[in-house]
N, C-alpha and C positions, 0 to 999 in steps of 0.2 A: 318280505314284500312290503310289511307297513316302514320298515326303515329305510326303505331306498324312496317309498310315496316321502315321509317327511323330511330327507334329506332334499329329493326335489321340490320341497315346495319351500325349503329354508333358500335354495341355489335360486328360486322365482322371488322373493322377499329382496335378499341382497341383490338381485340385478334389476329390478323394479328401484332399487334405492338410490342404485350406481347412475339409472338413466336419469332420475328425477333430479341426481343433485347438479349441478351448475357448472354447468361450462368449466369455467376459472379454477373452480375448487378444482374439478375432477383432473384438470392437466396439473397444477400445483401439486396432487396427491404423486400423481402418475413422475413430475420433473426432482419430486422433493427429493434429496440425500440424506440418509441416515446419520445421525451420530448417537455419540455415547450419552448418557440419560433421558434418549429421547423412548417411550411408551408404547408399543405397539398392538394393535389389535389382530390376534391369528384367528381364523373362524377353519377347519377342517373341516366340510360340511358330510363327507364319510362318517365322522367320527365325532360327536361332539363330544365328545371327553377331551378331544385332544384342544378344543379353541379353548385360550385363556388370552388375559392381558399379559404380556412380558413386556420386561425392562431392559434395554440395550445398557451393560455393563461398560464399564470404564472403559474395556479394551473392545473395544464394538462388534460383542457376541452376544444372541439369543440362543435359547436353549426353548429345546421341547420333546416331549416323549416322545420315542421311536426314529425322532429326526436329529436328537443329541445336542451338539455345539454347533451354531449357523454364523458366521463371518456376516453379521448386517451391515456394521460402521463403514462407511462409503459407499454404501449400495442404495439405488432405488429401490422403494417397497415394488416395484415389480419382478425384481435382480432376484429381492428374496421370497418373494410368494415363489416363483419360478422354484427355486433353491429347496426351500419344503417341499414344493410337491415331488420334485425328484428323488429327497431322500424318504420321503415317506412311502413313495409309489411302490416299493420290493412288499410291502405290509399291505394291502390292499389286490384284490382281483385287477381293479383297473385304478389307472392314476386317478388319485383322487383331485376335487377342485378343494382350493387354498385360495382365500382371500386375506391382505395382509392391508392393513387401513394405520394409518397413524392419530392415537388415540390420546395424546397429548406432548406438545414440543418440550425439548428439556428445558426446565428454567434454568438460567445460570445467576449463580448465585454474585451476590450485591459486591463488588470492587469497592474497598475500603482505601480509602484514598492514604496515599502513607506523606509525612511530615513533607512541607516543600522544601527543594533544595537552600540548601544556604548556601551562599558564595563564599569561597574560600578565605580567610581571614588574608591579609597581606604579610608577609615575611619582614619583618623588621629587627634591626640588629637593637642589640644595649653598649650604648658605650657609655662612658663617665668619666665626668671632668672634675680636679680636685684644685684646691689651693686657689691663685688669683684670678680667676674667671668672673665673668658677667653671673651667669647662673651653672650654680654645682649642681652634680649629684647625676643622675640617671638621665640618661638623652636617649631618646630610640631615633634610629635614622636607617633610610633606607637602604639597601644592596646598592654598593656600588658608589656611596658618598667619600669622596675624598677627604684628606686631613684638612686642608686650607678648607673646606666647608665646615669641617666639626668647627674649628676656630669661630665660625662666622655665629655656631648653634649655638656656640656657647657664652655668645652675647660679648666677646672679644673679651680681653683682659682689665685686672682696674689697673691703674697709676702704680702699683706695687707693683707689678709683675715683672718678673726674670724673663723675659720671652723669650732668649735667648741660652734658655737652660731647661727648656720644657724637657718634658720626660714622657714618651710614649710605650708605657709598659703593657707587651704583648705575651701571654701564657700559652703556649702549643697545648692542643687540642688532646694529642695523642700521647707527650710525653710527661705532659703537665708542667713542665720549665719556662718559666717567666723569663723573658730577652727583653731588656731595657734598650730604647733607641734615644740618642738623644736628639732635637730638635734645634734650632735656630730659625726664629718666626722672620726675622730680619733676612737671611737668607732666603726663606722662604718667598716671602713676600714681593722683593726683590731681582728673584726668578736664577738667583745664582743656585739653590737646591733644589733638585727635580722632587722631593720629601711632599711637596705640597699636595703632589696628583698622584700620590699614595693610598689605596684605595684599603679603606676600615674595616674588620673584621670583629665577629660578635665578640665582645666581652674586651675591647679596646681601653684602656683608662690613661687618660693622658692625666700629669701633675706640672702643674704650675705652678713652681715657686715663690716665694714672695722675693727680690732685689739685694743685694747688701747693702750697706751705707752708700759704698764709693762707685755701685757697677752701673 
């Protein structure tokens, strides 16, 4: 007799509390969706052994004596007050009343900002020019530079130069066999060798001769 009086007057307490609180809140309680880390408050007013705080686990399940493992995660706390009382009802004379309130939102934890992107370096070949040139040595140029452009990178030839015995020695990739081509700048130039719109490939090294006495 006295625990059905102080169950009634705990189920006058909680609805005395439910009326008082405010419009906004109580439909926000009532529209709110469950997730994972969010805090719940279960009151069993049959039983109070059974009300405690649970913690909605990663996989969005609460857990409670006699009622087991509860499917919260996407449900309204009405979905799940409902859900306890039905599994707890077989344990009790009569279904008992279950109040289910949200007793803190989950925080989500701080987004650490990761490095900003870099933009992709540009592809650029190595080629190199030896012997009578403007300037030797390492040239990087882009995909797609033709021979008559290397000539222009490389600052043109001096007063010594053989331009007409250039040497455009190419190594394959896959068999490692260097193919020597030979050149004629004079042809080139001239539009009699198609050689000029010959398009570079990494690791190109052209040689420029120096002239003989009489050439």
């Amino acid at each position: 007799m006295m625990h059905r009086l102080i169950a009634r007057c705990r189920a006058s307490i909680l609805l005395a509390l439910v009326l008082l609180m405010p419009a906004a809140i109580a439909s926000a309680q009532g529209r709110y969706v469950i997730g994972a880390g969010d805090v719940l408050q279960v009151e069993v007013l049959e039983d109070e052994s059974l009300s405690r705080t649970v913690l909605v686990t990663p996989s969005g399940e609460i857990s409670l004596p006699l009622a087991g493992s509860v499917q919260a995660g996407g449900q309204t706390l009405s979905a799940v007050q409902e859900m306890l009382r039905q599994r707890l009802a077989p344990n009790f004379a009569e279904p008992p009343t279950v109040f289910v309130a949200l007793s803190r939102e989950a925080i989500d934890p701080p987004v650490i900002p990761g490095p900003a992107p870099t933009p992709p370096a540009p592809i650029l070949l190595d080629i190199f020019a030896l012997g009578e040139v403007g300037n030797r040595g390492q040239i990087q140029v882009e995909p797609g530079t033709t021979i008559l452009q290397a000539f222009a990178l490389m600052g043109g030839f001096t007063p010594f130069a053989a331009s007409d015995r250039i040497q455009l020695r190419r190594r394959d990739p896959i068999t490692g066999v260097e193919r020597i081509y030979p050149l004629r700048y004079s042809a080139i130039i001239s539009g009699r060798s198609p050689n000029g719109s010959a398009r570079l490939v990494d690791g190109d090294v052209f040689v420029v001769p120096t002239r003989k006495l009489f050439e």
